[in-house]
C-alpha positions in Angstrom: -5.9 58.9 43.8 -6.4 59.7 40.0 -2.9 58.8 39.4 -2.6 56.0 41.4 -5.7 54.4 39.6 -4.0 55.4 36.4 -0.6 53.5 37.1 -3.0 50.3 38.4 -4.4 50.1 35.7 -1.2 50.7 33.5 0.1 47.7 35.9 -2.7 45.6 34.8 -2.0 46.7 30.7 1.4 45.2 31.5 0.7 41.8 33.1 -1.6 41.3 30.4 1.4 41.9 27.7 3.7 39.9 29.8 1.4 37.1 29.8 2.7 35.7 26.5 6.0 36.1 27.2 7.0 34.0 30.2 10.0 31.8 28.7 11.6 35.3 27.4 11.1 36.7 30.6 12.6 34.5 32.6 16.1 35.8 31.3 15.8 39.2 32.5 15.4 41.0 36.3 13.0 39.4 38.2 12.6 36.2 36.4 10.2 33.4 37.5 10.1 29.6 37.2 7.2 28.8 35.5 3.4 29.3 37.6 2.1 25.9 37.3 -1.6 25.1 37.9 -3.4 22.7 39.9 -5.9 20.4 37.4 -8.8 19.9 38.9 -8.0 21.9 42.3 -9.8 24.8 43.6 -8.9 28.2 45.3 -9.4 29.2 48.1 -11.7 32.5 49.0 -14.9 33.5 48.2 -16.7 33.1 44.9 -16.8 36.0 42.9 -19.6 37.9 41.1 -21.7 35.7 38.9 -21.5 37.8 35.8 -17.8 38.2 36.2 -16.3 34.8 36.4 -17.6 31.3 34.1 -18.3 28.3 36.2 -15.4 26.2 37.8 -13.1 29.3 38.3 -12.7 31.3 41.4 -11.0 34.4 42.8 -9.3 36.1 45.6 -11.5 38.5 47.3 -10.6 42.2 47.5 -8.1 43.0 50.2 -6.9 39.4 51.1 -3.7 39.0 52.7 -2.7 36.3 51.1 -1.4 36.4 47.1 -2.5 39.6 46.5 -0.8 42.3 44.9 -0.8 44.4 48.4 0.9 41.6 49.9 4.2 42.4 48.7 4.6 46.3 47.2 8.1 45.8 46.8 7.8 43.7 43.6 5.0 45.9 42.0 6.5 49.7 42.7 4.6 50.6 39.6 1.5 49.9 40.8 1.2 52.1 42.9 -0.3 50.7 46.2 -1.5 47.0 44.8 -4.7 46.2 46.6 -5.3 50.0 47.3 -6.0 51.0 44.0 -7.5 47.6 43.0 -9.9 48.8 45.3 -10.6 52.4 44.2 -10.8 50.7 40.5 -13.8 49.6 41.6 -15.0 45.6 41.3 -15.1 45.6 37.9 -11.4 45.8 38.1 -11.0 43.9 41.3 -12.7 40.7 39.6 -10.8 40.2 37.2 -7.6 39.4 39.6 -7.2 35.5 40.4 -6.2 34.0 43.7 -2.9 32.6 44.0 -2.5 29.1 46.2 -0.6 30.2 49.4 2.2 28.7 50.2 4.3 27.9 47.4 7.8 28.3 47.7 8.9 32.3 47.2 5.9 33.2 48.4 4.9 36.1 51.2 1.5 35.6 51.6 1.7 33.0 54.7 2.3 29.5 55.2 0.3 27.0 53.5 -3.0 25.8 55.2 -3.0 22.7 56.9 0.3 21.7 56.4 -0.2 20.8 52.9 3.1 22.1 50.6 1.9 22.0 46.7 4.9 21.7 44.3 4.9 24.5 41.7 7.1 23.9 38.6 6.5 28.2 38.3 7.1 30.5 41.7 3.2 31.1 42.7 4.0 34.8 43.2 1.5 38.0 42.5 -0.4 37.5 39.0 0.6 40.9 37.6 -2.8 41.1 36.5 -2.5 37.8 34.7 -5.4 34.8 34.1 -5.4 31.2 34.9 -5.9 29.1 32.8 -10.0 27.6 33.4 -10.7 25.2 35.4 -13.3 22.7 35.9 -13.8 19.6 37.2 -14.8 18.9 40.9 -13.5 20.7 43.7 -12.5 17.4 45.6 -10.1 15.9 42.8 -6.4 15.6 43.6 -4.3 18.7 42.3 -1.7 18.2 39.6 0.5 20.5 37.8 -0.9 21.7 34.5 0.3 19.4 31.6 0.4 16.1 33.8 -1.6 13.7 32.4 -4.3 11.7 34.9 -2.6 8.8 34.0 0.9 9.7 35.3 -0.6 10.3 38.8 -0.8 7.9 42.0 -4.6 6.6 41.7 -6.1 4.1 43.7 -8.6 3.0 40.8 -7.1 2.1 37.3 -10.4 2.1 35.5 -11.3 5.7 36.9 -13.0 7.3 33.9 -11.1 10.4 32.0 -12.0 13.7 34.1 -12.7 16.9 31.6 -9.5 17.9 29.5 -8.0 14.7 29.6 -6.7 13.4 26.4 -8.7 10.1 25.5 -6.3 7.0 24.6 -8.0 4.2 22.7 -11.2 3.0 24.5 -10.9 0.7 27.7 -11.9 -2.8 27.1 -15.5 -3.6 28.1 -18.9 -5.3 27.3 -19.9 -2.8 25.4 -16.4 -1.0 24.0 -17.0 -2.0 20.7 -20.5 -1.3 19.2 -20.1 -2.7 15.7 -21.7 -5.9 14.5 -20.2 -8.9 15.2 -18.3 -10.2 12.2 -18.1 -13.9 10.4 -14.9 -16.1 11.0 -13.2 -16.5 8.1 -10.4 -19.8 8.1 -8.7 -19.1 5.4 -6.1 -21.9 6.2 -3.6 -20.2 3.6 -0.4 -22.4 3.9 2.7 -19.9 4.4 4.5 -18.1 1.3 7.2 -19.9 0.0 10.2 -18.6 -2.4 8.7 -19.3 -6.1 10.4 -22.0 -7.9 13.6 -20.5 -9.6 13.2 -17.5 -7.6 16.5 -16.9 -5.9 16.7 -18.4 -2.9 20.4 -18.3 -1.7 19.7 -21.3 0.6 19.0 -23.6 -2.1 21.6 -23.2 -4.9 21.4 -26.6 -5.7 17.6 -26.9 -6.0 16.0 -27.8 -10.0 15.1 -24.1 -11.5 17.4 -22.1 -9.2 20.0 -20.4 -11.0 21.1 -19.5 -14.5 22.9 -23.0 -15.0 19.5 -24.6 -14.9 18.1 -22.3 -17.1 20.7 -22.9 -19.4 22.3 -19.6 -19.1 19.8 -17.7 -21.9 17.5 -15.2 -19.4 18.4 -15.9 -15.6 20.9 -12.9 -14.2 23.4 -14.6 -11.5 22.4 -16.0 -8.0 24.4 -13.7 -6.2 25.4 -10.1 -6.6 29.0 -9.0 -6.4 31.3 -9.6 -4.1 29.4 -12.4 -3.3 26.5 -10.8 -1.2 23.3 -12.9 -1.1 20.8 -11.6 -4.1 17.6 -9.7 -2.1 14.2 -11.0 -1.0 11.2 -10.4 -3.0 9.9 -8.1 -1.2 13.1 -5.7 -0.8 13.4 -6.1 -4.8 9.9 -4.9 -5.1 10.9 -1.4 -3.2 14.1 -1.0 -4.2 15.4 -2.9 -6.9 18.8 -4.4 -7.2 20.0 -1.6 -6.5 19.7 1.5 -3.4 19.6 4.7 -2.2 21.5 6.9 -4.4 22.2 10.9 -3.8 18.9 12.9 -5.8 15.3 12.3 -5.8 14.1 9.3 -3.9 11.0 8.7 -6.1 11.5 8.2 -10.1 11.2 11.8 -11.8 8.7 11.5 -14.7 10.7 12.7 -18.2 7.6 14.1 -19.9 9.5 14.7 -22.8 9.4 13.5 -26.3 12.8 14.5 -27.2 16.2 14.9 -25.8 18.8 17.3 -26.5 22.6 16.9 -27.8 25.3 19.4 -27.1 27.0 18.7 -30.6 27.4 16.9 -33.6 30.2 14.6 -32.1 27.5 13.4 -29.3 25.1 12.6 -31.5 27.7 10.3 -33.6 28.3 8.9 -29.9 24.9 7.7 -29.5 24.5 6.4 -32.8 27.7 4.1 -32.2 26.0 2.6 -29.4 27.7 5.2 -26.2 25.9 3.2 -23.0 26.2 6.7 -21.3 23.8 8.4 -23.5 21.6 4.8 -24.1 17.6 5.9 -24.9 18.5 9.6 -24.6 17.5 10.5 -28.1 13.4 10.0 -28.3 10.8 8.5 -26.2 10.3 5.9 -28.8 13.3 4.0 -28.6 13.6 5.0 -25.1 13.5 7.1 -21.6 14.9 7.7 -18.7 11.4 7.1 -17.1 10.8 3.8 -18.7 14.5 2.6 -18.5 13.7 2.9 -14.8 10.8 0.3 -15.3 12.5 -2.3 -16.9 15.4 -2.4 -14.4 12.7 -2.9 -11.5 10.9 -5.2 -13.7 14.0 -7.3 -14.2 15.1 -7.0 -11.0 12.0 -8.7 -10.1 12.3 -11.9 -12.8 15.9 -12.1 -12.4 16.5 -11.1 -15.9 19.4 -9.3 -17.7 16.7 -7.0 -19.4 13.4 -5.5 -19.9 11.3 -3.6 -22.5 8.0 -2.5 -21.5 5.2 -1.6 -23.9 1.4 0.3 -24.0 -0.2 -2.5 -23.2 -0.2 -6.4 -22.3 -1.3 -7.3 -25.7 1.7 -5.2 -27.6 4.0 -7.1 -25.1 1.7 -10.3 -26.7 2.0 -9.4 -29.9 5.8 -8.0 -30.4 7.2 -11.1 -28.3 5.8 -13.8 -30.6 7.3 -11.4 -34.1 10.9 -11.3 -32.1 10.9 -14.6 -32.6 9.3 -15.9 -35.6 10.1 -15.4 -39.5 8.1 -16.2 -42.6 7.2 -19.8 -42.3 8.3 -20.4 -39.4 5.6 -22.3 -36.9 4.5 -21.3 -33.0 2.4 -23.9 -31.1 0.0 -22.0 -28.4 -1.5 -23.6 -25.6 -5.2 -24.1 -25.8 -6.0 -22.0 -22.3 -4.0 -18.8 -23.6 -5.5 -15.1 -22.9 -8.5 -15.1 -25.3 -6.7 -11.7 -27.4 -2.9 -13.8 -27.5 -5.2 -17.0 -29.2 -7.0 -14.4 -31.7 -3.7 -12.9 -33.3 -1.5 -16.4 -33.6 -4.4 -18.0 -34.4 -6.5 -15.3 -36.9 -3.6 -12.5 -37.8 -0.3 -14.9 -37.9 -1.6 -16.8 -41.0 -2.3 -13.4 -42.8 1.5 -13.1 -43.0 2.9 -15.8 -43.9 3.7 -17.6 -40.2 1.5 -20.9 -39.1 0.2 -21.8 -35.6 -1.3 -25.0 -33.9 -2.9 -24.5 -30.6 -2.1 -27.5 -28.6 -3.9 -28.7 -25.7 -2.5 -28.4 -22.4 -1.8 -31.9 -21.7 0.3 -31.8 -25.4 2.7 -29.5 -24.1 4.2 -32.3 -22.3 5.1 -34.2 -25.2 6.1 -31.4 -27.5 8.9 -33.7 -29.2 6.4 -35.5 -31.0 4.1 -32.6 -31.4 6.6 -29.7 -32.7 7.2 -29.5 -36.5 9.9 -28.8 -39.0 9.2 -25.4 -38.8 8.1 -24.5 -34.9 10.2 -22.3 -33.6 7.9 -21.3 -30.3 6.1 -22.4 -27.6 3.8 -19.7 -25.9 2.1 -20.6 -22.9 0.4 -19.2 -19.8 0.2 -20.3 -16.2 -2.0 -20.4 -14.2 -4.2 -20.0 -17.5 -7.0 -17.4 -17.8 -9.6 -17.9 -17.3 -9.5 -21.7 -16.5 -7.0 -21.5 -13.7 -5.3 -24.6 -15.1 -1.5 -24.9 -14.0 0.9 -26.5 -16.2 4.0 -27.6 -15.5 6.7 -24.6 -16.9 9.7 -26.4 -16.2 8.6 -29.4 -17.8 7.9 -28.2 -20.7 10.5 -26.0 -20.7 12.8 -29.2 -20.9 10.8 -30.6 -23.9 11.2 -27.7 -26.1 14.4 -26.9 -25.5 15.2 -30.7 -26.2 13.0 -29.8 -29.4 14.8 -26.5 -30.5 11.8 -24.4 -30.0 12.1 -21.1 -27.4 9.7 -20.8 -24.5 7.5 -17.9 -23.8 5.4 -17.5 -20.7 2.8 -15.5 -20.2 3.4 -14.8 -16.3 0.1 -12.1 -15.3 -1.6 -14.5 -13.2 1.2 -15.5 -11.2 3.3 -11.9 -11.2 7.3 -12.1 -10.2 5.7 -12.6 -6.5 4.2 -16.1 -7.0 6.5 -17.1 -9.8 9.8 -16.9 -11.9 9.4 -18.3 -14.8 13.1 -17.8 -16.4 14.3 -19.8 -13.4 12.2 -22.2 -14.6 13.4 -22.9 -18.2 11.6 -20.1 -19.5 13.4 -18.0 -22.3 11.0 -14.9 -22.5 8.6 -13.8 -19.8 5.4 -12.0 -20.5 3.3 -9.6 -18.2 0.6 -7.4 -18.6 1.1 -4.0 -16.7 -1.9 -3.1 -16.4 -2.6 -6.2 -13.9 -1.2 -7.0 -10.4 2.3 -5.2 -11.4 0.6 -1.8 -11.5 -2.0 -3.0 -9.4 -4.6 0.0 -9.5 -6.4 -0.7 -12.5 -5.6 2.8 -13.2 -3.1 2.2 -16.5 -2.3 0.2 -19.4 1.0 -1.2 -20.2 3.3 -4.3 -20.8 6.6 -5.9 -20.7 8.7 -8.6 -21.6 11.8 -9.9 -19.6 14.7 -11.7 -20.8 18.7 -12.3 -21.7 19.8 -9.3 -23.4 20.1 -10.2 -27.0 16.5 -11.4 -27.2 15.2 -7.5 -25.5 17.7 -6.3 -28.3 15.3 -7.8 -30.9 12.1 -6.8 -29.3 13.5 -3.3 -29.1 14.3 -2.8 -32.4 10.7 -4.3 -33.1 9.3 -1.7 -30.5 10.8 1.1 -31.8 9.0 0.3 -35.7 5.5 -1.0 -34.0 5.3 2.2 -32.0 3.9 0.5 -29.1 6.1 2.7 -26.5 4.9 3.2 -23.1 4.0 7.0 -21.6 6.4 7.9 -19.0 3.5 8.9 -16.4 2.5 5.4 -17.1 6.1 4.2 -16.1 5.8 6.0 -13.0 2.7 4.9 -12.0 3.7 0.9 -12.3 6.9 2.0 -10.2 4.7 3.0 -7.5 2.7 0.3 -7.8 5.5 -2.3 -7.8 6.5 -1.1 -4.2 3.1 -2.5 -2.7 3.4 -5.6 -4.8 4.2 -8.4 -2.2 1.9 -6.7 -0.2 -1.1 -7.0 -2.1 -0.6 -10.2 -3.7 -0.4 -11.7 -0.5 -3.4 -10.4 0.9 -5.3 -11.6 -2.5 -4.3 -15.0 -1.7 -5.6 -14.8 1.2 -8.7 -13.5 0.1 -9.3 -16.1 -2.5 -8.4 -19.1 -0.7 -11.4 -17.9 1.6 -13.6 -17.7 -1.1 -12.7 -20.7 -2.7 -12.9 -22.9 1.1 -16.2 -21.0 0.9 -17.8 -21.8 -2.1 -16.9 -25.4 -2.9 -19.4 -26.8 -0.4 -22.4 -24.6 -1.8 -25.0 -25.9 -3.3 -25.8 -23.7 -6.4 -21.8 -24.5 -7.3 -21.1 -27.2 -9.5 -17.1 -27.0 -9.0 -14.8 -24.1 -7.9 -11.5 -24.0 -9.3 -8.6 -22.8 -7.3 -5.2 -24.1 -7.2 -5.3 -23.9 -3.6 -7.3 -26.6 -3.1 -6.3 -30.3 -2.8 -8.8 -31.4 -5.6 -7.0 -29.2 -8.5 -5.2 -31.1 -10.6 -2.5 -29.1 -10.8 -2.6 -28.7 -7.5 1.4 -30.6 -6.5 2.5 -28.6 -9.5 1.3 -24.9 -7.8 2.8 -26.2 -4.8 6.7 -26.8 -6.6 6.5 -23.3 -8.9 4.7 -21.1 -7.0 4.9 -19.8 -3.6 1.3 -19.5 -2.7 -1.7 -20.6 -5.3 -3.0 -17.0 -6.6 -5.4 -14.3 -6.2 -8.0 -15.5 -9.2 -11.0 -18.1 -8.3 -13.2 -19.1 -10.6 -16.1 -21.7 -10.4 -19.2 -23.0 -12.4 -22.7 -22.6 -11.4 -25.2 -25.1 -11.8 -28.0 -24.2 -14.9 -24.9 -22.6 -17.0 -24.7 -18.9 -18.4 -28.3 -18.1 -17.1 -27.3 -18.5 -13.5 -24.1 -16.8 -14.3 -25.8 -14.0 -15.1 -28.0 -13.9 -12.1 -25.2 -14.1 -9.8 -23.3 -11.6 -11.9 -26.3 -8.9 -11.5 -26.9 -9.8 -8.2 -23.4 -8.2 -6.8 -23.2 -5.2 -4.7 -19.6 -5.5 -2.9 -17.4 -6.9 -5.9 -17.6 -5.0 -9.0 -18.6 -6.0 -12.6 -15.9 -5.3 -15.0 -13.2 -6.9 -16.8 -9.4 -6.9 -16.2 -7.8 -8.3 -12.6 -5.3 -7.9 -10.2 -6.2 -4.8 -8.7 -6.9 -4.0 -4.9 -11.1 -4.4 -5.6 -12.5 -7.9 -6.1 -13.1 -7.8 -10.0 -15.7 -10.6 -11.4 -16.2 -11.4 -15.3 -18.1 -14.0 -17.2 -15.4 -14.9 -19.6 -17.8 -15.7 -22.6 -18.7 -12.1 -22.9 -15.4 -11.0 -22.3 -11.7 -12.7 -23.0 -13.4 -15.7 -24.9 -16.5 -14.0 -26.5 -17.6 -14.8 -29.9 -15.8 -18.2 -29.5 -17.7 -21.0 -31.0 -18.9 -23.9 -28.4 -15.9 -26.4 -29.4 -13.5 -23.4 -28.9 -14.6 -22.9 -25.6 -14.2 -26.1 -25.3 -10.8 -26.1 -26.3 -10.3 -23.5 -23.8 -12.0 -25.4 -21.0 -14.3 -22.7 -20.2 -17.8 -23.4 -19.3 -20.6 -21.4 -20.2 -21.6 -20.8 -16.4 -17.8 -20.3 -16.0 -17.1 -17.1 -13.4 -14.1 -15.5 -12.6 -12.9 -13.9 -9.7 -9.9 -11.5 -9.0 -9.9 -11.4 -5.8 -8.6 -7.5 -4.5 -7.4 -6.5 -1.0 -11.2 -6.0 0.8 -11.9 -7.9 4.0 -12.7 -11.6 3.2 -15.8 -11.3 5.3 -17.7 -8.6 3.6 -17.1 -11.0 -0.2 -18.2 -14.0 0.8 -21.4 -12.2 2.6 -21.8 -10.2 -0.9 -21.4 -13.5 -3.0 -23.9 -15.7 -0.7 -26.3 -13.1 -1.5 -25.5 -12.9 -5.0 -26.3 -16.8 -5.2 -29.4 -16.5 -3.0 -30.8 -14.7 -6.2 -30.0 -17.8 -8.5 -32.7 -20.3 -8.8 -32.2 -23.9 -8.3 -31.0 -25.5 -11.0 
């Protein structure tokens, strides 16, 4: 008896090892299909011991003649005797053995009860000591293999709720499904993107501002790539350039270097006589591998024959205007420039022996009897900040040309998404990085686009200025780019909501948006751009002291300067871009005192106009 209670329990040792192993045993003698078990179905036999089985679960009693191990003592010859010694073990022993449901196919314990034949994707047979896996549920729901979802299985009733174990889908519809508040209607009745003006669009050649021809061949790279394949959407160029996968990494690698290495003497010379295979590889400041990346994506994006990107917007500013200009010579700037581009022509150009004029918007249109002797440049933004004025590129694109004077176009508002300005007439094309190109207010930078023999210039002029960009910079702008069309979209649609919003409230004097039918420049958005712009900005009745009040009374949008990233960004442009300007300059400038200014970022349209009705519920009648 001893041994025989010995080699049971050995028996039992083993079960318990061979329970892990059920696909590797299935190779050897004796193999199995896999034991499936019933969900939800119950076993037949008496209930065990309550301190020996949890609730739901149910065994075999001692002894049966149906699944147990005596049942068959051919297939358990170690055993010794099966049920036997199962019983001398005691009931300890004897509860931990599980009931098998009778007849399943290769089983010897009897035919099934009443009739009923339950599939078994595993042969049913003794449990060599092994457990079941626990069940639960009630005792009167239909049996299905183990691994079946609910779902799969006849039912009567679709909208049966999920029985324990089953893995929850989303949540059935219903009255009461969705618990969180009900939200405003926003109708943002955003007319659909369009291709910007001069951007590219293989369907329309033909079209004014669509191809280098129009542009005079000086900045625009060809319509069509070669072997006469269509050039790219917007959006494809904003992920992948002009060009595509190559073999290596799939992201840009980050050169974090400041210098680069020759082999010899005779590659140095090579570099030095201009070799286009070993181009920038000689110091970060005239150039890297990083930032060469940049410009090609940037110009990719403009359509231009080259970049150069800078440290910041202003550099960009700044070294674009010098590329251009000599001692004497004049630039006329447009009275709505960026607040910093008006400081240096107007303050810092003079100091070295250049003049400028800044010229009123409406000016630019008759630049031939505006433009001097000595102007050589015409810098101008659009849509302007902060005024979100838009002015008509290719028109006066046409006049200074006509005039001998270059065109340079400060293009941040709009990005390459919205607007091309070197289709356009444009001969330089300005941006400011650190905007809606890098798009996470996270880095500073700048570039210029162009033809090649003007990026030349600024290069040379870049690599005596210093203003060089840091690689991790570069990369960050390159991730950026790839959500570029994404974004900008969404910040359209965000501020067209706003701007529907606020131009029937009653603490607004006037909202200014291109958008809307009452702009003046609204036809011109509608020709050059592709959809009117993620920057709002209106007036508030009582001037700078109900600015303020608004501005302090924000919890959703965020105080600070800059724009173009994903959070809704609002400024009052006299204490930022335009402060210290005297009353007639902000004239000039058409800036209002109670002028704000909205970026509008990627939030939900709802949650900002509920934030900027309660910031305006804190502004006193005026």
């Amino acid at each position: 008896m001893a041994k025989r209670r010995g080699l049971a329990r050995a028996g039992l040792r083993r079960a318990r090892v061979r329970r892990g192993h059920d696909g590797a045993a299935g190779a050897g003698r004796g193999a199995r299909a896999p034991r499936v078990v019933s969900e939800g179905g119950h076993l037949r036999g008496r209930e065990p011991p309550a301190d020996r089985v949890g609730p739901g679960r149910r065994v075999r009693p001692v002894g049966s003649d149906r699944g147990g191990r005596g049942a068959d003592p051919s297939r358990h010859r170690r055993s010794g005797g099966g049920t036997a010694a199962l019983a001398a073990a005691g009931p300890a022993r004897a509860g931990r053995r599980r009931a098998r449901h009778p007849g399943a196919p290769g089983r010897r314990g009897g035919p099934p009860r009443d009739g009923a034949h339950q599939s078994h994707g595993r042969d049913a047979g003794p449990s060599h000591g092994r457990r079941r896996a626990r069940l639960a549920g009630s005792r009167d729901r239909p049996r299905l293999p183990l691994g079946r979802s609910v779902r799969d299985s006849p039912r009567p009733a679709p909208a049966r709720s999920p029985g324990p174990g089953r893995i929850r889908g989303p949540r059935d519809g219903g009255p009461h499904h969705d618990r969180r508040p009900a939200r405003a209607r926003i109708s943002r009745r955003v007319p659909p993107l369009r291709r910007a003006r001069g951007g590219r669009d293989p369907r329309a050649e033909g079209a004014r501002g669509g191809g280098a021809a129009s542009a005079g061949g000086r900045a625009v790279s060809a319509e069509r790539e070669g072997g006469g394949r269509a050039r790219r959407g917007i959006g494809t160029r904003a992920v992948h350039g002009d060009g595509g996968p190559r073999q290596g990494p799939l992201t840009t690698p980050i050169v974090q270097s400041s210098t680069f290495v020759f082999d010899s003497a005779a590659e140095m010379r090579r570099y030095l006589e201009g070799d286009p295979e070993l181009a920038f590889e000689f110091y970060t400041r005239y150039g890297n591998p990083t930032l060469r990346a940049l410009e090609e994506a940037l110009a990719a994006l403009e359509g231009a024959e080259a970049g150069v990107v800078f440290a910041s917007g202003m550099a960009a500013a700044t070294t674009g205007i010098l590329s251009v200009l000599e001692a004497g010579d004049e630039v006329l700037a447009s009275a709505s420039l960026y607040g910093g581009t008006t400081k240096f022509v107007r303050d810092l150009l003079p100091k070295w022996g250049m003049t400028s004029r800044i010229v009123a918007p409406a000016d630019l249109l008759r630049l031939k009897g505006v433009a001097g002797p000595r102007s050589r440049l015409v810098v101008l933004e659009s849509p302007t900040n902060p005024a979100v004025e838009v002015i008509d590129i290719e028109a006066v694109a046409g006049q200074a040309h006509a005039a001998g004077l270059a065109v340079m176009v400060d293009n941040t508002f709009a990005s390459p998404f919205l607007q091309r300005p070197l289709g356009l007439g444009a001969d330089i094309v300005m941006h400011s990085l650190t905007k809606a190109l890098g798009g996470h207010s996270d880095i500073m930078g700048g570039a210029l686009l162009g033809s090649r023999a003007r990026m030349g210039r600024v290069r040379d002029l870049l690599k005596v200025l210093g203003g060089i960009l840091d690689p991790h910079s570069a990369f960050l702008v390159l991730r950026g780019l790839k959500t570029l069309h994404l974004r900008v979209a969404r910040q359209c649609e965000n501020a067209m909501a706003l701007a529907v919003h606020l131009q029937d409230h009653p603490k607004v004097a006037r909202v200014v948006y291109p958008g809307l039918p009452t702009h003046p420049g609204h036809e011109v958005a509608r020709r050059q751009m592709s959809s009117f712009g993620g920057m709002v900005a209106f007036v508030l009745r009582g001037g700078l002291p109900s600015a303020e009040r608004f501005y302090d009374g924000l919890r959703v949008m965020a105080r600070a300067a800059s724009l173009g990233g994903v959070e809704t960004l609002v400024s009052l442009p006299v204490h930022t871009s335009h402060h210290g300007y005297s009353e007639a300059q902000l004239r000039a400038a058409g800036i209002d005192p109670g002028l704000v200014r909205v970026s509008l970022g990627v939030e939900d349209a709802a949650d900002l106009i509920a934030d900027a009705d309660a910031a305006l519920a804190g502004v006193p009648a005026a």
